[in-house]
C-alpha positions in Angstrom: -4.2 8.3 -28.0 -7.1 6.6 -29.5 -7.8 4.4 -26.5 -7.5 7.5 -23.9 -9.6 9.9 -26.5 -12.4 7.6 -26.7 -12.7 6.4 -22.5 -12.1 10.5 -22.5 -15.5 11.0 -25.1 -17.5 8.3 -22.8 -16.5 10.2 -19.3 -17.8 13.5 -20.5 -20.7 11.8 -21.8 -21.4 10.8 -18.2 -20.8 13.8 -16.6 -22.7 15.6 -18.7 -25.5 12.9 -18.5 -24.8 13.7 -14.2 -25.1 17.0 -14.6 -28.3 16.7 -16.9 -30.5 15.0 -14.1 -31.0 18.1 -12.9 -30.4 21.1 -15.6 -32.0 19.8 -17.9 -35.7 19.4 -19.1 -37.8 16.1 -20.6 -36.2 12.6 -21.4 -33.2 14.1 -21.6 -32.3 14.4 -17.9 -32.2 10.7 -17.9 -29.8 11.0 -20.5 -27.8 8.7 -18.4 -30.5 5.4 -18.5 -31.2 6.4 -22.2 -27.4 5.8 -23.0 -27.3 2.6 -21.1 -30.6 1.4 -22.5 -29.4 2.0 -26.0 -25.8 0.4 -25.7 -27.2 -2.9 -23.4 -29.7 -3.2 -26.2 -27.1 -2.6 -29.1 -24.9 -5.0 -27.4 -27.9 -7.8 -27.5 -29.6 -7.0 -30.9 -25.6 -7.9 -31.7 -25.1 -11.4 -30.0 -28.7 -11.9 -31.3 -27.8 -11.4 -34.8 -24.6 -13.2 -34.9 -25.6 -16.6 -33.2 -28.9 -16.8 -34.7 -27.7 -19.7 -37.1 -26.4 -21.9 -33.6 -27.2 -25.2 -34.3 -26.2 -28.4 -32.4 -23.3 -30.4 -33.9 -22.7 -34.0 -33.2 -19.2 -34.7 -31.5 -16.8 -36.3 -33.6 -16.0 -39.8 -32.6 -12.5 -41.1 -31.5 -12.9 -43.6 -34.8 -14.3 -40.9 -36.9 -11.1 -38.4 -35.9 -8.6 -41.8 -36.3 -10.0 -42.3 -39.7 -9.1 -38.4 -40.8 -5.8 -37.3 -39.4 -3.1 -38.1 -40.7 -0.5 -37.1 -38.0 0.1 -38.2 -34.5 -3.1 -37.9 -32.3 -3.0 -35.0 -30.1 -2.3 -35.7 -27.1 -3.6 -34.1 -24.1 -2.6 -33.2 -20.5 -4.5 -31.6 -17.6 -3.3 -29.1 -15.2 -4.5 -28.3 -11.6 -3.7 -25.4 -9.9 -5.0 -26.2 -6.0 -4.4 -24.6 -2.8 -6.6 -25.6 0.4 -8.6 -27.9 -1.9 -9.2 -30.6 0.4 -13.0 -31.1 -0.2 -13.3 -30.0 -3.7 -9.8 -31.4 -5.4 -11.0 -35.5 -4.8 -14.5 -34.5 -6.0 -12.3 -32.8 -8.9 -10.3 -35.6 -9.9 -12.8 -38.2 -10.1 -14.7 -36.6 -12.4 -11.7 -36.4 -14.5 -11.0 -40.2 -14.0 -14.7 -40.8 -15.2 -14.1 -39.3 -18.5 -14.7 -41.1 -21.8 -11.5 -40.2 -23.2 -9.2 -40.1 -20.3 -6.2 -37.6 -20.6 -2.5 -38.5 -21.1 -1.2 -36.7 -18.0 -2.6 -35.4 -15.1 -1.2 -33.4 -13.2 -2.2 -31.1 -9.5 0.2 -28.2 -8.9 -0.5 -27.8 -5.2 0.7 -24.5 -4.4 1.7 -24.2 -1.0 -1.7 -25.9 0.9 -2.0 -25.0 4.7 -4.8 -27.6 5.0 -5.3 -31.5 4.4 -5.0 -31.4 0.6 -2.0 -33.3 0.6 -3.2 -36.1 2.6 -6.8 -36.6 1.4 -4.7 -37.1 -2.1 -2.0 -39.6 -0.4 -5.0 -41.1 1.3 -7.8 -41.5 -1.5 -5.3 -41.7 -4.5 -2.4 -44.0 -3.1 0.2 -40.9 -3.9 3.7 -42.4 -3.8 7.1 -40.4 -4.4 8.4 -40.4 -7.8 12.1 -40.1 -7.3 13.1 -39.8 -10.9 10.5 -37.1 -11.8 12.0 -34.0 -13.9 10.6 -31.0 -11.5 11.1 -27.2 -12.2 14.4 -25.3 -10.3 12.4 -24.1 -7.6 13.2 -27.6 -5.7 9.1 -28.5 -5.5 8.4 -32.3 -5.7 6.4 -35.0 -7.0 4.5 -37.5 -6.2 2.2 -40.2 -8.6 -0.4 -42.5 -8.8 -1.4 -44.0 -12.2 -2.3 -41.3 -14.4 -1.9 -38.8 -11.6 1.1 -36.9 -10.3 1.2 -33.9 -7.8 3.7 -31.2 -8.0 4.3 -29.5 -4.8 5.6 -26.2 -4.3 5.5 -22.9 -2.1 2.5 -20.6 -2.2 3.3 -18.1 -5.4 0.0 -17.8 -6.5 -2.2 -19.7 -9.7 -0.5 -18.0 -12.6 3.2 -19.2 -10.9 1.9 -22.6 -10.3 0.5 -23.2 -14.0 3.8 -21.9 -15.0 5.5 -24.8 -13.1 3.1 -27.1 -14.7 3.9 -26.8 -17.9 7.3 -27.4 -17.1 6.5 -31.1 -15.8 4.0 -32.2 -19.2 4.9 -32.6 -22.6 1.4 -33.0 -24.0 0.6 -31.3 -27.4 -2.6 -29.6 -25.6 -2.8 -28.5 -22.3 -6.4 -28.2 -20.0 -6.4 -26.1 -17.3 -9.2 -26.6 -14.7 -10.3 -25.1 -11.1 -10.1 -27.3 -8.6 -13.7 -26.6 -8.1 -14.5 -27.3 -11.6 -16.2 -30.9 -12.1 -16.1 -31.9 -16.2 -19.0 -34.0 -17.9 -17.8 -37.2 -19.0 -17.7 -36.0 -22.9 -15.9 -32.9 -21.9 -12.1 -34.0 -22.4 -13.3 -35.8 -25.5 -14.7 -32.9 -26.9 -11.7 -31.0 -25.8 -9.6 -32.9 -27.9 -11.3 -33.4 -30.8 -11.3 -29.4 -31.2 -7.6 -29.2 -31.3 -7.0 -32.2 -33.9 -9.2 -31.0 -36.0 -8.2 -27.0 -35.9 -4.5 -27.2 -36.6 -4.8 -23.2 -35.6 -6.7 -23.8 -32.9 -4.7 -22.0 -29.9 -7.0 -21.8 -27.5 -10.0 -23.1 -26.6 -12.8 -22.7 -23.6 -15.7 -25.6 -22.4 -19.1 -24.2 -21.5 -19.4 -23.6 -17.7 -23.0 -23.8 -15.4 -22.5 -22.3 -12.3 -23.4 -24.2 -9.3 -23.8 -22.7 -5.8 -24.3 -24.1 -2.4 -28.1 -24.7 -0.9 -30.2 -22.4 1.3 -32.2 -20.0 -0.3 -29.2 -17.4 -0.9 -27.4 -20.2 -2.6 -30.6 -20.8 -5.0 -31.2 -17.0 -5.4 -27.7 -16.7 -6.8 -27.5 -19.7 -8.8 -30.6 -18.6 -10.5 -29.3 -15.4 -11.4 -25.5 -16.5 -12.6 -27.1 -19.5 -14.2 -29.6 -17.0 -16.7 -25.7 -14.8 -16.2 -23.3 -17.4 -17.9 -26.0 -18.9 -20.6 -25.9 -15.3 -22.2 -22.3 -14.9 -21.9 -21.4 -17.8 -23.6 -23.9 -16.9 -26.2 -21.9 -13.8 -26.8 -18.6 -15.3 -26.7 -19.9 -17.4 -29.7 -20.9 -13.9 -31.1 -17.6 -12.5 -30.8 -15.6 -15.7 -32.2 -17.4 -15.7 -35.0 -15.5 -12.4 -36.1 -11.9 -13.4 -34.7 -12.4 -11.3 -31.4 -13.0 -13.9 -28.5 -10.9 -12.0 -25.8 -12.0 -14.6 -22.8 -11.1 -18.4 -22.2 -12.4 -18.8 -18.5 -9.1 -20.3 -16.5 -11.3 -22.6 -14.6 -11.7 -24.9 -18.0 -9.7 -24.2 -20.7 -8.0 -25.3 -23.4 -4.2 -24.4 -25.1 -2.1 -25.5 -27.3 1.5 -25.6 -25.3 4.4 -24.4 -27.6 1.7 -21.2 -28.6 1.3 -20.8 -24.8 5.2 -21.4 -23.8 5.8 -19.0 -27.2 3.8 -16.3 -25.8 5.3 -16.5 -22.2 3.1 -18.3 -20.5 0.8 -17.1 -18.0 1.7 -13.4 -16.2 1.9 -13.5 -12.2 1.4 -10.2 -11.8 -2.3 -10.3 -13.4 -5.4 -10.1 -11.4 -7.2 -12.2 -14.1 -4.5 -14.7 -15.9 -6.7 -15.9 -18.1 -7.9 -13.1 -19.4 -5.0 -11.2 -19.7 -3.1 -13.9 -21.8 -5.3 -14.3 -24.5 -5.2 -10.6 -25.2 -1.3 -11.3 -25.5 -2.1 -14.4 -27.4 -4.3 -12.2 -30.1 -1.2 -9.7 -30.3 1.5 -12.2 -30.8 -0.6 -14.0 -33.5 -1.4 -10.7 -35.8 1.8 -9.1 -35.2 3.5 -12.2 -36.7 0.8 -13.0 -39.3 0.4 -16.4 -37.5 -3.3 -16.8 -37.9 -4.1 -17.9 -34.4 -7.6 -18.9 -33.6 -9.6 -18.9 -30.1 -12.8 -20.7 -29.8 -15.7 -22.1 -27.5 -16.2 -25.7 -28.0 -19.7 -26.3 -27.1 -19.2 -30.3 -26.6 -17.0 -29.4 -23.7 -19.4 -28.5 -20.3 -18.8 -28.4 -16.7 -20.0 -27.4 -13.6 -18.0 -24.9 -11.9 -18.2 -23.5 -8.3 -20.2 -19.9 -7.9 -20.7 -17.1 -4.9 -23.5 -17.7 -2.8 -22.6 -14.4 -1.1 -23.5 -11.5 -1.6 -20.0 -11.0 0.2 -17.8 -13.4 -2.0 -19.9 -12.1 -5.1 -18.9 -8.6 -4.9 -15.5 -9.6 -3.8 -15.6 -11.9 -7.4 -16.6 -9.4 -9.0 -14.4 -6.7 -7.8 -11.5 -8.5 -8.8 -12.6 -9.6 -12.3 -13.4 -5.7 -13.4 -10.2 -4.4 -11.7 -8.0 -7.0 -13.5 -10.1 -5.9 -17.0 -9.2 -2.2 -16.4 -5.7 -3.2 -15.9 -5.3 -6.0 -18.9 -7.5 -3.2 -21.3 -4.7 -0.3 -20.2 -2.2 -2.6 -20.8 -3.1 -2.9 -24.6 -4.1 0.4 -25.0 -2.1 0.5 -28.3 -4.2 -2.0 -29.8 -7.4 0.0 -29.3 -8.6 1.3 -32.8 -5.7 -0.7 -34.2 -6.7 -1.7 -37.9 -3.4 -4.1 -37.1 -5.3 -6.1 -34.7 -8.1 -6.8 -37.1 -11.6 -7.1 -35.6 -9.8 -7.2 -32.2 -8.5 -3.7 -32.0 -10.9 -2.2 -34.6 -14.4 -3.5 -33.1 -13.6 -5.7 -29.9 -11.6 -3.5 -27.6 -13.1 -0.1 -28.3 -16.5 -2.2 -27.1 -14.4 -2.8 -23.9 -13.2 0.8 -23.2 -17.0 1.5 -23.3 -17.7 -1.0 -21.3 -15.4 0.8 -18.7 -17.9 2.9 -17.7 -21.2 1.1 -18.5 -21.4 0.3 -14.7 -20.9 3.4 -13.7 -24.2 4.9 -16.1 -26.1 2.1 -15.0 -25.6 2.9 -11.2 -26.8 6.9 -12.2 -29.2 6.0 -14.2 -31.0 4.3 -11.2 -30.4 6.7 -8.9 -31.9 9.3 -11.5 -35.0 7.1 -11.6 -35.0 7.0 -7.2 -34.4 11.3 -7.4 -37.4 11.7 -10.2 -39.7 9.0 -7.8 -39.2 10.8 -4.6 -39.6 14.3 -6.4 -42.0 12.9 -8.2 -40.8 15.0 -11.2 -42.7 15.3 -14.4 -40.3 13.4 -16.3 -41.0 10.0 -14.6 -43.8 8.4 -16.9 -41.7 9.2 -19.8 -38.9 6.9 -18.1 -40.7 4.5 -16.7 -42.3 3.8 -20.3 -38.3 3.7 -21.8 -37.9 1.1 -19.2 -41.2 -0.7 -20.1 -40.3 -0.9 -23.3 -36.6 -2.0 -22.1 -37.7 -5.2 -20.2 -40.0 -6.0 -22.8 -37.1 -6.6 -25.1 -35.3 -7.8 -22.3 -37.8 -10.6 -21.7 -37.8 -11.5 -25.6 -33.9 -11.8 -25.7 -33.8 -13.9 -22.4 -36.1 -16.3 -23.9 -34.6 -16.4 -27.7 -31.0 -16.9 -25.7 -32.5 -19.9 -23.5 -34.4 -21.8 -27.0 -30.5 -21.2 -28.7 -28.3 -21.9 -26.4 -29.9 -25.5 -25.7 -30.7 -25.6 -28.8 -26.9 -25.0 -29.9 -26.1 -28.1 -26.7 -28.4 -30.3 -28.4 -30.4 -30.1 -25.0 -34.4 -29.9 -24.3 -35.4 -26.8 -22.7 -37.7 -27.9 -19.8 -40.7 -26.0 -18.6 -39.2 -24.4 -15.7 -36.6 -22.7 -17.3 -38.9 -20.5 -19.5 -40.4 -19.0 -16.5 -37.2 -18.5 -14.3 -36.0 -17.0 -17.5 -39.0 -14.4 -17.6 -38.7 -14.1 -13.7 -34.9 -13.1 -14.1 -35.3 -11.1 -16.6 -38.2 -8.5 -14.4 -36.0 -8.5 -11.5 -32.1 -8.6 -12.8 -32.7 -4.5 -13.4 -33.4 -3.9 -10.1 -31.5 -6.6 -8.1 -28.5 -8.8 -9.5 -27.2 -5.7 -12.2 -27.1 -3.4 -9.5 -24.8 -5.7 -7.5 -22.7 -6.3 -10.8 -22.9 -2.7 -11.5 -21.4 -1.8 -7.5 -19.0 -4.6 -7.7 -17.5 -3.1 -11.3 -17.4 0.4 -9.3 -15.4 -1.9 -6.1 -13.1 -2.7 -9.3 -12.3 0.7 -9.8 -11.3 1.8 -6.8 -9.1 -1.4 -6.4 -8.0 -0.3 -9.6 -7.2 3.1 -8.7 -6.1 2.4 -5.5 -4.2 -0.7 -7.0 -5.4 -3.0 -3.8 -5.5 -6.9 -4.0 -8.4 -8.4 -1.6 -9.8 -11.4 -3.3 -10.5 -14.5 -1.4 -11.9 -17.4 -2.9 -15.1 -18.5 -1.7 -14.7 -21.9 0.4 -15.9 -22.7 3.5 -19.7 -24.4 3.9 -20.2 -23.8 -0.1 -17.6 -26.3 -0.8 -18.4 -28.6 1.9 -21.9 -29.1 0.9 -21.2 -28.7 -3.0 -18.8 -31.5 -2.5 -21.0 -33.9 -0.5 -23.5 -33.4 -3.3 -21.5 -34.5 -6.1 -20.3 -37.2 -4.6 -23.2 -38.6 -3.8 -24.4 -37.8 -7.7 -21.3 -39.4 -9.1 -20.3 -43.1 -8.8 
């Protein structure tokens, strides 16, 4: 009841914000831009606040880590769930090869590939079969080279194909990374280091950049999800800091494997895998006093593939939002929950607001399009609420650029400053909208409870993987 009172508070709040665009008088009948102005802001002043003390801390060596532990070093294994990877999965695995601290197991789960996947890995990684290999019931099979094994199996989907994974590895820690995901060389390293140093540490995400493919859409959308994922890692720092980290991005992550096994391992059913398991990962851990913690380890960064779309990136984001609506009504119980600590007494009655954020951003601009065409006295009074607004906007943008490479240990250059200022005038108007319409796509797949997404391949991953490769020895 306290999750359905509270979406129920914020859904008459909008319609009577609707409904005020034209019945009522002054700043009020943009009641709907002044309630989004006030949460966005409330939700930045926050992330501001609690990251403010970020500072850059120096990995911890493999000597250094030796020296202190007084157990078995952790040891680490990496899972790859691939279908129709052909041009990305090589590109893939040879940045993992490249890595200071190479893994202990390796290990692709193609599920089900149509295309040449199988043989550009026979081919490039001299795959033979492994005859003796333990492999889960479903009769899929291995093959190895060195470090690296493939499982194959029939198509069931990424969360099915993880779960088979961690059926073939017996690693204390497991990695999971896209197939389009390319690690720095200090990225496993710091991975591991994490883990042997948190003996709670259950979960764990690297720090993604989001590359897209050229041509100018490719660059307008990098430069948008680039500005995009610097702030969101920013507040997932925010949020950890109080125990309520609720994401650990699938396409590089980090768990420990008896927790995962424990908690069931990843759900099939979910939109968004990821997500969804680490709400189940917070539940399991308070409602058995376990003291589980979930972090972002800033040491670990990697490039991961992005929409160059506007297609694909609506189709993204559809997918993402209608898989949060579902995972959120899921653990409705834990909404207001003082049982769930900061998790269900702060974090998720943030995300049932969040439900509907989109949806008042989206009136709020067509509000400001009804009062410009009707030129309606009220205008001036708006557009100096949204004055104000980028101002701060423009402040934060910048603050969150200086911190986060400040938190990476990384010099800011000169460009960045102004394609932070330049993002930060136009994201109202131009990306947030298409966020804002892909959240309200979300819903109606909710509602509707249709499954469309695609992943984005074709040229992107042609030309992204050409790139790297020449880039990487």
């Amino acid at each position: 009841m306290r999750a359905y009172a509270l979406f129920a508070v914020v859904l008459v709040a909008w319609i009577m914000s609707l409904l005020g665009g034209w019945l009522l008088d002054g700043l009020l009948a943009w009641a709907a831009g002044l309630f989004y102005v006030a949460y966005d802001t409330w939700l930045l002043a926050y992330v501001a606040w609690h990251t403010r003390k970020l500072r850059y801390t120096p990995p911890v060596s493999a000597g250094e880590l030796d020296s202190k532990a007084n157990d078995a070093p952790v040891t680490l294994a990496v899972l790859i769930a691939a279908r129709n990877e052909e041009l990305m999965l090589p590109v893939c695995l040879r940045a993992l090869l490249a890595q200071t601290d190479m893994p202990d197991e390796i290990l692709v789960i193609d599920d089900g590939s149509t295309d040449a996947t199988c043989a550009v890995l026979e081919r490039e990684f001299a795959l033979v079969a492994d005859a003796n290999a333990k492999v889960p019931s479903n009769g899929a099979q291995l093959t190895c080279a060195g470090r690296i094994r493939v499982l194959h199996k029939v198509n069931a989907g990424k969360a099915s194909a993880l779960n088979d994974g961690l059926q073939c590895v017996r690693s204390d820690v497991v990695i999971t990374i896209d197939a389009d995901t390319l690690l720095e060389p200090q990225a496993i390293a710091a991975m591991r280091s994490a883990f042997a140093q948190n003996a709670a540490l259950v979960a764990a995400c690297g720090v993604l950049r989001p590359r897209c493919a050229p041509g100018w859409r490719g660059r307008v959308f990098e430069w948008f999800q680039t500005f995009e994922y610097l702030r969101a890692f920013l507040s997932r720092v925010a949020w950890m800091r109080i125990d309520a980290l609720l994401l650990v991005s699938g396409a590089f992550a980090g768990y420990r494997r008896l927790p995962l096994l424990q908690v069931g391992g990843y759900r099939a059913s979910s939109r968004v895998e990821d997500y969804e398991l680490i709400h189940r990962m917070h539940r399991h851990s308070h409602e058995h006093a376990l003291g589980w913690h979930i972090r972002v380890v800033s040491g670990a960064s990697a490039e991961t593939d992005a929409p160059a779309s506007l297609r694909y990136f609506l189709r993204q984001r559809s997918r993402w939002f209608a898989g949060f609506l579902e995972t959120l009504l899921a653990n409705r119980d834990m909404v207001g929950n003082p049982r769930y600590a900061a998790v269900g007494r702060f974090m998720l009655p943030v995300k049932t607001v969040d439900t509907l954020q989109p949806v008042f951003g989206l009136t709020a601009f067509a509000l400001l399009l009804y009062f410009l065409v009707t030129q309606q006295p009220v205008l001036q009074l708006v557009l100096l609420v949204i004055a104000v607004k980028l101002a701060l906007d423009v402040l934060f943008h910048l603050w969150s650029v200086y911190l986060y490479h400040r938190w990476l240990g990384q010099r800011v250059a000169a460009r960045t400053w102004w394609l932070a200022v330049a993002a930060a005038f136009a994201e109202p108007f131009s990306f947030q909208l298409l966020r804002h319409s892909g959240a309200l796509s979300g819903w109606g797949s909710f509602l509707s409870k249709r499954t469309d997404w695609v992943p984005q391949r074709q040229n992107q991953a042609l030309a992204l993987s050409k790139n790297q490769t020449e880039e990487r020895p």
